[in-house]
Backbone as CSV, one residue per row, in Angstrom:
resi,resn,N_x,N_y,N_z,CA_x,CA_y,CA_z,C_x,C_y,C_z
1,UNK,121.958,27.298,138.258,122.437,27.767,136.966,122.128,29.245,136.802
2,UNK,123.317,30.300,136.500,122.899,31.278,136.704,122.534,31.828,134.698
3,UNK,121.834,32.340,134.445,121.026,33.145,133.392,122.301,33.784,132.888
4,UNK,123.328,33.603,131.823,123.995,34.677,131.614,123.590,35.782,130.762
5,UNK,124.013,37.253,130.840,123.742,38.421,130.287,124.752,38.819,130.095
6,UNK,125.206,38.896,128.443,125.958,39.598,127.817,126.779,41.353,128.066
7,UNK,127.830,41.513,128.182,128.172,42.938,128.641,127.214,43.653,127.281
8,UNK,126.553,44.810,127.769,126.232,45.918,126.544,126.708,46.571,126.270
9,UNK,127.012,46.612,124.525,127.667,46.920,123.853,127.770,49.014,123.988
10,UNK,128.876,49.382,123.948,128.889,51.053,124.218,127.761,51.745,123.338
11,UNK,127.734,50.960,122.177,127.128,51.973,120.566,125.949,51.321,120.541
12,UNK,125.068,51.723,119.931,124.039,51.094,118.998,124.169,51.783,117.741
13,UNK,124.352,50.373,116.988,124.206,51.352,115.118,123.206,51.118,114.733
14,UNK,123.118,52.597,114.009,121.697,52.650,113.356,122.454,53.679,112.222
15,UNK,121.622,52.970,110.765,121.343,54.238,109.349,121.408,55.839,109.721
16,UNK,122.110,56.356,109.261,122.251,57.947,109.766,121.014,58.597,109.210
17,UNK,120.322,58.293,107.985,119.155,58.360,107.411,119.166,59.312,107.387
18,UNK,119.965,60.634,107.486,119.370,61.904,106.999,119.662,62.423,108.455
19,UNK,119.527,62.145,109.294,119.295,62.706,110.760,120.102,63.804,111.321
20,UNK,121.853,63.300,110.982,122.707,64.281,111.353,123.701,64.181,110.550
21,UNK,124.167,65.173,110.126,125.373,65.304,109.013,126.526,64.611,109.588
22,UNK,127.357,64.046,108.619,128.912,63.959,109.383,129.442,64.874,109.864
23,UNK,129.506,66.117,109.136,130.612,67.349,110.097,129.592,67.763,111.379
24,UNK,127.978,67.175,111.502,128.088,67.681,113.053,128.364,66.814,114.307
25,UNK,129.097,65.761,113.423,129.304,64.779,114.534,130.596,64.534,115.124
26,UNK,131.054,63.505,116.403,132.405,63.419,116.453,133.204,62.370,115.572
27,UNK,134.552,62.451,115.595,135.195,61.597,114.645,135.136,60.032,115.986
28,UNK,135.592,59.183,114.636,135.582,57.798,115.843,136.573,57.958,116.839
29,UNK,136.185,56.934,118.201,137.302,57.516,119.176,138.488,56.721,119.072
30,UNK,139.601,57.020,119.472,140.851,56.610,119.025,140.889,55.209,120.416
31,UNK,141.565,54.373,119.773,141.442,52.864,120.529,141.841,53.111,122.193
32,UNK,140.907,52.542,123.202,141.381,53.110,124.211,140.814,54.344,124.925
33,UNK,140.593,55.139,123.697,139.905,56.404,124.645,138.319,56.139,124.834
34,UNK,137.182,57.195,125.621,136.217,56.510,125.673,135.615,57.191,124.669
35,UNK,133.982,55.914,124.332,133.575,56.420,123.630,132.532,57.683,123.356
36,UNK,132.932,58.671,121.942,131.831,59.971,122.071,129.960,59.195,122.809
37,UNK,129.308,60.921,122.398,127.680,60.267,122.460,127.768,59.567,121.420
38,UNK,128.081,60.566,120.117,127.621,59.487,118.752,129.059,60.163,117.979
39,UNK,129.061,59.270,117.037,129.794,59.721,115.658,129.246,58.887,114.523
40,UNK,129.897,58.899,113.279,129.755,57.973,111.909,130.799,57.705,111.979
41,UNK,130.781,56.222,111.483,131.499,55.658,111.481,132.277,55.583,110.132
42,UNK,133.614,55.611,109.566,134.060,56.258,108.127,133.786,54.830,107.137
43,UNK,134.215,53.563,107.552,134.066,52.749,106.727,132.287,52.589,106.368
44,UNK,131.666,52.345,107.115,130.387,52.443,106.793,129.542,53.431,106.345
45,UNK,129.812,54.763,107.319,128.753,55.823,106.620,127.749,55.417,108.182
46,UNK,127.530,54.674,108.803,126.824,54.594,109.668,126.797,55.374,111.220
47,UNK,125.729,56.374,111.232,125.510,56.785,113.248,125.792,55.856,113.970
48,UNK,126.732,55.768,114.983,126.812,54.998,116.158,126.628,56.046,117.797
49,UNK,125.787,55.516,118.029,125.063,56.365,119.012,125.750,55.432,120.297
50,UNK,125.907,56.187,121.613,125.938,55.300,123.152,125.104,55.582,123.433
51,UNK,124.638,54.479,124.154,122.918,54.537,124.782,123.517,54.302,126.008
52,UNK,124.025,53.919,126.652,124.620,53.875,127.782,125.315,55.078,128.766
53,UNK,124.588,55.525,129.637,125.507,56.598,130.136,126.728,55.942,131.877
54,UNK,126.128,54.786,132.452,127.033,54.442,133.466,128.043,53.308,133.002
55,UNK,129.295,53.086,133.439,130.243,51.956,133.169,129.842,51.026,134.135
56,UNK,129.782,49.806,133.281,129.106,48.812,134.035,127.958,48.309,133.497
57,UNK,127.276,48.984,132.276,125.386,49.024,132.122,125.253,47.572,131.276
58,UNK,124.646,46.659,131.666,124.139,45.340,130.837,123.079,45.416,130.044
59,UNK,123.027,44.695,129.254,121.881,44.669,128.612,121.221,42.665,128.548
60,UNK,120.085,42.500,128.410,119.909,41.261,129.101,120.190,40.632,127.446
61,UNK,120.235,38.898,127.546,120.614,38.044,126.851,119.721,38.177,125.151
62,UNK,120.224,37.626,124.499,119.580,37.531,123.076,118.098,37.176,123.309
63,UNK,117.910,36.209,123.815,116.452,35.841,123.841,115.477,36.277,124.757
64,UNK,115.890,36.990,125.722,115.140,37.964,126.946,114.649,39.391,126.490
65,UNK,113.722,39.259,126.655,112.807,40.583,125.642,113.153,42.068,126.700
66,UNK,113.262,42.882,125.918,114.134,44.204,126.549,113.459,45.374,126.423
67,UNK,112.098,45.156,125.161,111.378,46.531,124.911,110.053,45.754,124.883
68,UNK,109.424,47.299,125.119,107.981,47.644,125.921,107.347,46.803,124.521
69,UNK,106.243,46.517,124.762,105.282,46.299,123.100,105.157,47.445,122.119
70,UNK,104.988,48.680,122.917,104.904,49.694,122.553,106.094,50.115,121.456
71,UNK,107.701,49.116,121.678,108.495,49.676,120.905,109.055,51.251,120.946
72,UNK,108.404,51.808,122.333,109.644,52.942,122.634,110.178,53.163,123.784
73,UNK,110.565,52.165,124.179,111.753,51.993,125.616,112.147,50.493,124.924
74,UNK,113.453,51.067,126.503,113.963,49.127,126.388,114.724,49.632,128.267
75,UNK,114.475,48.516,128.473,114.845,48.269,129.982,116.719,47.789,130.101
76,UNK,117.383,48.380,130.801,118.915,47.790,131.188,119.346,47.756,132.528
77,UNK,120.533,47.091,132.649,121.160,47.159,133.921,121.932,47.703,134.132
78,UNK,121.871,48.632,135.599,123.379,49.271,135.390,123.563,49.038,136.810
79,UNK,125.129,49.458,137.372,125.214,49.232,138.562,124.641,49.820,139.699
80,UNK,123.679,51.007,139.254,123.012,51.869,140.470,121.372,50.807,140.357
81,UNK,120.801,50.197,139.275,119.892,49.436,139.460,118.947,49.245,137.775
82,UNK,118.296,49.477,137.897,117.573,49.142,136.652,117.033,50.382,135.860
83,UNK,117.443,50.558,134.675,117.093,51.468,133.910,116.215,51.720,132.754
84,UNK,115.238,52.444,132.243,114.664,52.897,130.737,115.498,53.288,129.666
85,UNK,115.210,52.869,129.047,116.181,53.875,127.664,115.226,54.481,126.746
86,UNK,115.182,55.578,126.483,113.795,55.857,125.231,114.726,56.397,123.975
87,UNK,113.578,55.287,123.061,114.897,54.901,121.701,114.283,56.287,121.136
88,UNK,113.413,57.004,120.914,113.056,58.242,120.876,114.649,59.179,120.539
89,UNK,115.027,59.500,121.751,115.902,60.266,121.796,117.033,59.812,122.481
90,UNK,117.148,58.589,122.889,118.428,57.512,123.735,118.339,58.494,125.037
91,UNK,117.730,58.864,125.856,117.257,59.275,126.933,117.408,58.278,128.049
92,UNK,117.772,58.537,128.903,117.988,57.397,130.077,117.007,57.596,131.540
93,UNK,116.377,57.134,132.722,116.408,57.244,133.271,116.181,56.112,134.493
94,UNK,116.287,55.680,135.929,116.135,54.754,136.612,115.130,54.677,136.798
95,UNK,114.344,53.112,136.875,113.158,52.971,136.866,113.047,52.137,138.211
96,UNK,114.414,51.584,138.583,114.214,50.703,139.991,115.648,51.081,140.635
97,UNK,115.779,51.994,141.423,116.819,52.076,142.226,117.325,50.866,143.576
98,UNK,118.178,50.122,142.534,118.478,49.350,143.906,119.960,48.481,143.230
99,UNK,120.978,48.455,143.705,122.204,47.746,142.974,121.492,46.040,143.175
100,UNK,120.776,45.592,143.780,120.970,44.187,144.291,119.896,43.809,142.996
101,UNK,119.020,44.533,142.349,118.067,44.142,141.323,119.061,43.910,140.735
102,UNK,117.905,42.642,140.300,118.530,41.465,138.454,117.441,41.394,137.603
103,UNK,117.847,42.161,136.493,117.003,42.666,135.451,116.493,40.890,134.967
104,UNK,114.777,40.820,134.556,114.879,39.467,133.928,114.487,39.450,132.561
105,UNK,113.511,40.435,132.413,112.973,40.736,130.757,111.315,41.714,131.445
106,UNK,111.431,42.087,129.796,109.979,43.331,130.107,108.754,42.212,129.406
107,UNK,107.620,42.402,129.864,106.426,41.760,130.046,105.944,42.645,128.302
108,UNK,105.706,41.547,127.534,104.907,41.810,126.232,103.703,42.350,125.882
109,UNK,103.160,42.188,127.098,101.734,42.912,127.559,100.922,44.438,127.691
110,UNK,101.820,44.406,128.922,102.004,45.247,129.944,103.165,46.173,129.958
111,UNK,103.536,47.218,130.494,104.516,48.006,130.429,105.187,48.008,131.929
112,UNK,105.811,46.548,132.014,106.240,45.967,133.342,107.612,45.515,133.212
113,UNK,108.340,46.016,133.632,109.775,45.295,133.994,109.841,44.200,135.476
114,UNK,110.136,42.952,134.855,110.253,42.315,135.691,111.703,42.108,135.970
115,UNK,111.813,42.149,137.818,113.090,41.462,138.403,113.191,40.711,139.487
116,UNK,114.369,40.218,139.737,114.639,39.337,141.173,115.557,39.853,142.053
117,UNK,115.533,39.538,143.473,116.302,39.611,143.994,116.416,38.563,144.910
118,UNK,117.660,38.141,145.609,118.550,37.313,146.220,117.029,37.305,147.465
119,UNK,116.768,35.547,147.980,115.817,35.529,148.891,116.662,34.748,150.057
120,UNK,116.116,33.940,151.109,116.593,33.298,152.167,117.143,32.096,151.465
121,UNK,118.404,31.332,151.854,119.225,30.225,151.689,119.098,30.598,149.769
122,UNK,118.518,29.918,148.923,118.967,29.390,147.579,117.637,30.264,146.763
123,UNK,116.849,30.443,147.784,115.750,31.726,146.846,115.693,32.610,146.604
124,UNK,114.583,33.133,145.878,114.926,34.518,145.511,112.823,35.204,145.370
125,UNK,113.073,36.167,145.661,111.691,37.392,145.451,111.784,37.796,144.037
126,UNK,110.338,37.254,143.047,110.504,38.479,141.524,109.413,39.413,142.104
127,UNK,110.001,40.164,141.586,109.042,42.220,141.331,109.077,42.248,140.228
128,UNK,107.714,42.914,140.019,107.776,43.667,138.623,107.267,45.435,138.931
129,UNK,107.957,46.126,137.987,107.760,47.558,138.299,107.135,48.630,137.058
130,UNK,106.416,49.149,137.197,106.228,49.717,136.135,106.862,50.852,135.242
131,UNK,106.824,50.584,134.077,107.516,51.842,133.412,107.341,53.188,133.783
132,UNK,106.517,53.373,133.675,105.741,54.930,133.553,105.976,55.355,135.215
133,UNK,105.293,54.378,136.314,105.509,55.335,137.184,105.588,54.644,138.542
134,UNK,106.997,53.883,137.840,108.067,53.169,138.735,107.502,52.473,139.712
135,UNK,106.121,52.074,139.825,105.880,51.044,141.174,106.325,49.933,141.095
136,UNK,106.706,49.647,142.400,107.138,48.139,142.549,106.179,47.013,143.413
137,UNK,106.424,46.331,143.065,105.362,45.321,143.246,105.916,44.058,143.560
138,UNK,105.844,42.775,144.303,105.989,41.583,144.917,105.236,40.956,143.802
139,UNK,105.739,39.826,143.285,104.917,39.122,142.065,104.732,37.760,142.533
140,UNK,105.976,37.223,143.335,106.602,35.854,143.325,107.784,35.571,144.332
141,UNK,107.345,34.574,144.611,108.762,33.978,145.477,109.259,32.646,145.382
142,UNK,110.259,32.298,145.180,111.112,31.145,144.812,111.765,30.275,145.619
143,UNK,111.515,29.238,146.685,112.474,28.432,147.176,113.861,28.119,146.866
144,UNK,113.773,27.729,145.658,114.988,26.958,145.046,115.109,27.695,143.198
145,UNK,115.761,27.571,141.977,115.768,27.921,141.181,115.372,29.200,140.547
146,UNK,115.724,29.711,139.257,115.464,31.335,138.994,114.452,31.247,137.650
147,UNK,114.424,31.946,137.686,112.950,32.581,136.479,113.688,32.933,135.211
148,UNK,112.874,32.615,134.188,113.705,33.598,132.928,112.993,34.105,131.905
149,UNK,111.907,33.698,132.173,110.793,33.708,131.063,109.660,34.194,131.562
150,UNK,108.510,35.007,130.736,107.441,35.060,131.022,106.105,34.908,129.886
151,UNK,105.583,34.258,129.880,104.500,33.808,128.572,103.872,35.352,128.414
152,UNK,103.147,34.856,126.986,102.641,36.525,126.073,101.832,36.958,127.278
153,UNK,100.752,36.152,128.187,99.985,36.722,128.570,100.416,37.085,129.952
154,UNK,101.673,37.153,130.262,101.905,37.520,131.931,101.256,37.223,132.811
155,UNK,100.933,35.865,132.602,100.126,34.928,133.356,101.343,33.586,134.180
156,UNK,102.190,33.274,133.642,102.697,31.911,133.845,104.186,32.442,134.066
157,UNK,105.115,32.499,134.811,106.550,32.689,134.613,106.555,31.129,134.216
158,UNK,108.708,31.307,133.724,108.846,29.742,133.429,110.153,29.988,134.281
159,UNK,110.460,28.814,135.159,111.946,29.347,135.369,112.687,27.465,135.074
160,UNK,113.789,27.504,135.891,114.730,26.143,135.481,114.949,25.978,137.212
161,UNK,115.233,24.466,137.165,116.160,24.246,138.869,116.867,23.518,138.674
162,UNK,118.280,23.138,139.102,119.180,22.307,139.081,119.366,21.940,140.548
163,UNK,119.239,20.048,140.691,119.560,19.988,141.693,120.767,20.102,142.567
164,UNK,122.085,20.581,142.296,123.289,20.993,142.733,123.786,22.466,141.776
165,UNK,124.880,22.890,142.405,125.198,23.760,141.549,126.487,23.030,141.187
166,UNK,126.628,23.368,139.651,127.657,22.908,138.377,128.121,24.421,137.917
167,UNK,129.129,25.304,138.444,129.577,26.399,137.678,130.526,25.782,136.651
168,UNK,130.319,26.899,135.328,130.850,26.377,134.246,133.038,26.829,134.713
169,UNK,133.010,27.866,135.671,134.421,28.171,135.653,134.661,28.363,137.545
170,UNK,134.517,27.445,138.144,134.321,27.838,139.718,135.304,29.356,140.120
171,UNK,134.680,29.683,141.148,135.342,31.215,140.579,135.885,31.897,139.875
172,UNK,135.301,31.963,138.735,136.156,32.507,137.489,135.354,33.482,137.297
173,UNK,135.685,35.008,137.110,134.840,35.735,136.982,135.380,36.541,135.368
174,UNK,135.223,37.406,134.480,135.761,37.524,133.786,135.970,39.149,133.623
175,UNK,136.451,40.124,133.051,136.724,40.958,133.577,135.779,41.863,133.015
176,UNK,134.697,42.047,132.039,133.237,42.875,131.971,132.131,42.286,132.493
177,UNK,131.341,42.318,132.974,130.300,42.023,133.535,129.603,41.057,132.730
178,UNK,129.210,40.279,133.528,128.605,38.906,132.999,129.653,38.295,132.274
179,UNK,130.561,38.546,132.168,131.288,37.175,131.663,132.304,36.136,132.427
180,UNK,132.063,35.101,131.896,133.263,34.064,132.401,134.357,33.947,132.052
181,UNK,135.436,33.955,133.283,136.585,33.662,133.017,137.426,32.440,132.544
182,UNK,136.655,31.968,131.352,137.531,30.560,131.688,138.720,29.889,131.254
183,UNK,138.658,29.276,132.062,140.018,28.580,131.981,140.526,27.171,131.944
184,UNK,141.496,26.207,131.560,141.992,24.971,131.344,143.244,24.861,130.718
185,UNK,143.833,23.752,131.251,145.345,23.510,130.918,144.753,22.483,129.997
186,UNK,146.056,21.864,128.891,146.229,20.798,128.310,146.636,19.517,128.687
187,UNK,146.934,18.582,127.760,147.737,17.500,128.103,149.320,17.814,128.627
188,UNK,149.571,18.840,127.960,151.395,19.356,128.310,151.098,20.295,129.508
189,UNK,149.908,20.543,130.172,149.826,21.331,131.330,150.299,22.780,131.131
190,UNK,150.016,23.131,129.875,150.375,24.950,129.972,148.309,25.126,129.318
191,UNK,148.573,26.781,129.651,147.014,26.937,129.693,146.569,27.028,127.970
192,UNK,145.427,26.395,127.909,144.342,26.377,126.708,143.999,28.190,126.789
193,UNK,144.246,28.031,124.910,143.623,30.003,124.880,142.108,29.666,125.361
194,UNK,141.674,31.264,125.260,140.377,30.878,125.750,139.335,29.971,125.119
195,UNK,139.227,30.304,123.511,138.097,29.116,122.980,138.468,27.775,123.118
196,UNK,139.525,27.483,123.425,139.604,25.736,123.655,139.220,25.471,124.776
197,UNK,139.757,26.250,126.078,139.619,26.447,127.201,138.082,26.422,127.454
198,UNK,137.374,27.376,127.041,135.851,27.093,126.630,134.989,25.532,126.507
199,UNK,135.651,24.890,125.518,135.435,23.697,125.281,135.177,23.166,126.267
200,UNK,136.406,22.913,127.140,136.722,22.465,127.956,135.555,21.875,128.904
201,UNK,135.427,23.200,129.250,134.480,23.693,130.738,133.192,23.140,130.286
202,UNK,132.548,23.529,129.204,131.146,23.249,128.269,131.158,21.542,128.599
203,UNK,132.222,21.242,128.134,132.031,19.472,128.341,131.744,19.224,129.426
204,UNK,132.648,19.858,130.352,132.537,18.929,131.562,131.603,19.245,132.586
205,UNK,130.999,20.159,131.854,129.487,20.814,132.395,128.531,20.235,132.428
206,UNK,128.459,19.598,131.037,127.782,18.655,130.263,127.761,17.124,130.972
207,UNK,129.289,16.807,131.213,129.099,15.662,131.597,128.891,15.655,133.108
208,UNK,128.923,16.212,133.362,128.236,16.263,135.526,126.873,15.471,135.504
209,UNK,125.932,15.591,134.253,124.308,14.984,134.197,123.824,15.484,135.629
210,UNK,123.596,16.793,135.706,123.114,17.139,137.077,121.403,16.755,136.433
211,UNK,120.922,16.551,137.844,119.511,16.468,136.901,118.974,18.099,137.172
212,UNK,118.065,18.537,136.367,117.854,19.400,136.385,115.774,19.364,135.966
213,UNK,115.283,20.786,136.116,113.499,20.677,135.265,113.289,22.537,135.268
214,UNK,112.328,22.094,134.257,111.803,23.162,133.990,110.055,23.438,134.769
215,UNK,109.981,24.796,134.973,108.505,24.228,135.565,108.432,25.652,135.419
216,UNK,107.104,26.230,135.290,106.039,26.785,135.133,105.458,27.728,136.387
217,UNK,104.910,28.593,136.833,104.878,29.500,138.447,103.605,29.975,137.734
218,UNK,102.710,29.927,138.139,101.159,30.390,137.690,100.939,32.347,138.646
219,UNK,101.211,32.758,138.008,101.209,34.479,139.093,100.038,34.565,139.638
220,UNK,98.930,33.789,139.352,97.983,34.062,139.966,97.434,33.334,141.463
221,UNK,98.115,31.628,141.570,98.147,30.969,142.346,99.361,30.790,143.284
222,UNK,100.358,31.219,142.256,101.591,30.704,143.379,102.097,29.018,143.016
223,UNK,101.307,28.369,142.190,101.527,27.115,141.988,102.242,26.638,140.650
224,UNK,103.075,25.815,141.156,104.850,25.631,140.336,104.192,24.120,139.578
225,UNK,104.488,23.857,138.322,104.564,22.506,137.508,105.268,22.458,136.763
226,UNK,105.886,20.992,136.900,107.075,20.605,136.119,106.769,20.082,134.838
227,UNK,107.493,21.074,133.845,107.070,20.985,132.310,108.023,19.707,131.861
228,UNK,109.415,19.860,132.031,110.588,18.966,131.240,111.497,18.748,132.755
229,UNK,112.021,17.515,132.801,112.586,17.148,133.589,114.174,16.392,133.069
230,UNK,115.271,16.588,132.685,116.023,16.180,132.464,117.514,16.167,133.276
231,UNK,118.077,15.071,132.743,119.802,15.385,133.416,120.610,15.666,131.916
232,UNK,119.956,16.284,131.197,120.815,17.726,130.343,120.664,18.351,130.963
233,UNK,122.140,19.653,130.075,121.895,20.833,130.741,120.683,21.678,130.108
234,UNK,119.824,22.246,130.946,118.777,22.783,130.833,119.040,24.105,130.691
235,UNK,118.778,25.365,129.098,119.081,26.763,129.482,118.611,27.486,128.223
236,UNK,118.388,28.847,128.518,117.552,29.381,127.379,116.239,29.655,127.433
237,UNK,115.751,29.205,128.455,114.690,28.765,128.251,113.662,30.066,127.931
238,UNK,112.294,30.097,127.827,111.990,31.272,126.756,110.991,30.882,126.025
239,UNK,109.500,31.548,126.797,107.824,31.492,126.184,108.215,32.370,124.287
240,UNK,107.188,31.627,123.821,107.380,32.191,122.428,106.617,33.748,123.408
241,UNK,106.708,34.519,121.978,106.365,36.173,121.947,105.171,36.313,121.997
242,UNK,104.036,35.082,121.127,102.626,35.168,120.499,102.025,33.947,121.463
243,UNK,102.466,32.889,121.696,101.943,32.035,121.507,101.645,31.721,123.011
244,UNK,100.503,31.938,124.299,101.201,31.770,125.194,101.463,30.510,126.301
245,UNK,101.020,29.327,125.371,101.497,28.115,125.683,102.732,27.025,125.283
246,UNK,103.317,28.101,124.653,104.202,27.416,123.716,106.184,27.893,124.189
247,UNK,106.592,27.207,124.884,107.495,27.317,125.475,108.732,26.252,124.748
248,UNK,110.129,27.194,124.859,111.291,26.996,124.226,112.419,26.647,124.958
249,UNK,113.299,25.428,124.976,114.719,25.634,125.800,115.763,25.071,125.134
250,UNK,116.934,25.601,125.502,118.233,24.800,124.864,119.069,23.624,125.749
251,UNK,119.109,22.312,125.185,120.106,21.486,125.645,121.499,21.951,125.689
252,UNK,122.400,21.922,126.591,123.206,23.119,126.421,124.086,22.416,126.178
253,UNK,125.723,22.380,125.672,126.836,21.573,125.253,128.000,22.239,124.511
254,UNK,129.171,21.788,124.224,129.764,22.323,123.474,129.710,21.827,122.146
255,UNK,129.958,22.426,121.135,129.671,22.643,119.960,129.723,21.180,118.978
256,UNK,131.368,20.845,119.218,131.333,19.645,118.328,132.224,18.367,119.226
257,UNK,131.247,18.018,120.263,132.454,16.989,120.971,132.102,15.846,120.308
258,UNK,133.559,15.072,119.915,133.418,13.898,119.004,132.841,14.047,117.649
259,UNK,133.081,15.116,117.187,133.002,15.633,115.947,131.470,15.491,115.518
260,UNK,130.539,15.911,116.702,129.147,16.126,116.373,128.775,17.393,117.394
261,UNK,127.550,17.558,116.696,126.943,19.136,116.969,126.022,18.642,118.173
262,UNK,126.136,19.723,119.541,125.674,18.400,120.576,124.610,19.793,121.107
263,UNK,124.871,21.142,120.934,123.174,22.190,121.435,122.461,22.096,120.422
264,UNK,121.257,21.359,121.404,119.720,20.886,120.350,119.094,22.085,121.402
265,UNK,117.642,22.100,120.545,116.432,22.794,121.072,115.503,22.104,121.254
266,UNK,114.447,22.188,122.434,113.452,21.354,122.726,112.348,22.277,122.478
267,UNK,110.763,22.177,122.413,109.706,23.032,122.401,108.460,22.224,123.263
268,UNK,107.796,22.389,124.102,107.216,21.934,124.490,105.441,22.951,124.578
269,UNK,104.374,22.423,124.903,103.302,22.775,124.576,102.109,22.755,125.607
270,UNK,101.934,23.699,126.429,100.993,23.481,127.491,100.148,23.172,127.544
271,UNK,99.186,22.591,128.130,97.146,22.781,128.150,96.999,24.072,127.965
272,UNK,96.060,24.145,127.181,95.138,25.262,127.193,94.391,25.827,128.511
């Protein structure tokens, strides 16, 4: 199951608060063209800044933590490798040169960006690197399944394994980064727009019952335990911020099959 990451968005809005006048800024860009560094935006009154300087740059998922504790960086992906952003002044620079890095989330702790890369047959190597002064480091290595999580104390990764692979769109790729292409015909055999089409795929994702578990990687031992073991789909998964035994995942599904709401959340609770 691969971790999806949302394309990042060109702008970040933020309150103009005084900072820069409208006339010293650019006007919005006309549909199609690219976008300025910043402008205001006319209906709002709001700075929209690009924090992004390469095409291509990701930013990781809603629930994958992206900034330092410190609150002045945030870590992204771009296609030359892994990047800083300093919300300071939207300043950019590479912190891990390598296209094959996969950004996973920044360590709550520590001022550590953790990533993976592709290992022998179905595994994979995590690194973590530091902000400040870019070392890289060997953390972990993976037989089978990927990582997504790391508890407050950067002690425990959490990752997921599925015993087969179930893609939600078999080669379907979609045309910004990280997204899926998907697709499905109807009963009359012409194609479903995309949100039905969506449906679709979600169900029958759902109904495969691959079995799947969650388990736990201790950084200090090397030693893997299986927290939740199910044939749901297993995803989301995600140590609270504070707490650092206290771990989060989503049953995954589409929304309303058979006219019920079918993504629940599980929470589960380690030993001390």
């Amino acid at each position: 199951m691969r971790i999806h990451r949302s394309a990042m968005a060109a702008a970040l809005i933020a309150a103009a608060l005084g900072c820069a006048s409208a006339s010293s800024l650019a006007s919005p860009p006309a549909a199609g063209a690219p976008a300025p560094a910043r402008f205001v935006d006319p209906l709002t009154g709001h700075e929209v800044v690009r924090i992004s300087r390469e095409p291509g740059s990701v930013s990781l998922y809603f629930h994958q933590n992206s900034f330092t504790s410190q609150g002045d960086a945030m870590a992204v992906s771009t296609p030359s490798g892994i990047a800083e952003v300093r919300l300071a002044d939207w300043s950019s620079r590479l912190i891990v040169r390598d296209p094959q890095a996969r950004l996973l989330f920044v360590g709550r702790r520590t001022r550590t960006v953790y990533f993976s890369k592709a290992g022998p047959g179905q595994g994979s190597r995590i690194f973590a690197a530091d902000f400040d002064t870019s070392r890289v480091r060997q953390v972990a290595q993976l037989a089978r399944g990927e990582i997504g999580s790391i508890n407050a104390g950067e002690i425990l990764l959490l990752g997921v394994e599925a015993e087969r692979s179930a893609p939600l769109q078999p080669g379907g790729e979609g045309s910004r980064p990280g997204e899926i292409a998907f697709g499905a015909t109807g009963p009359d055999g012409k194609p479903l727009p995309y949100a039905e089409a969506k449906e679709v795929r979600l169900d029958r994702r759902l109904e495969t019952r691959v079995p799947m578990r969650i388990f736990t990687l201790d950084l200090r031992t090397g030693a893997q335990r299986t927290v939740i073991a199910s044939d749901d789909w297993l995803n989301h998964i995600q140590f609270s911020p504070t707490d650092p035994h206290l771990l989060m995942c989503c049953q995954e599904g589409p929304w309303h099959p058979g006219g019920r709401e079918d993504r629940r959340s599980a929470q589960a609770r380690l030993p001390a």
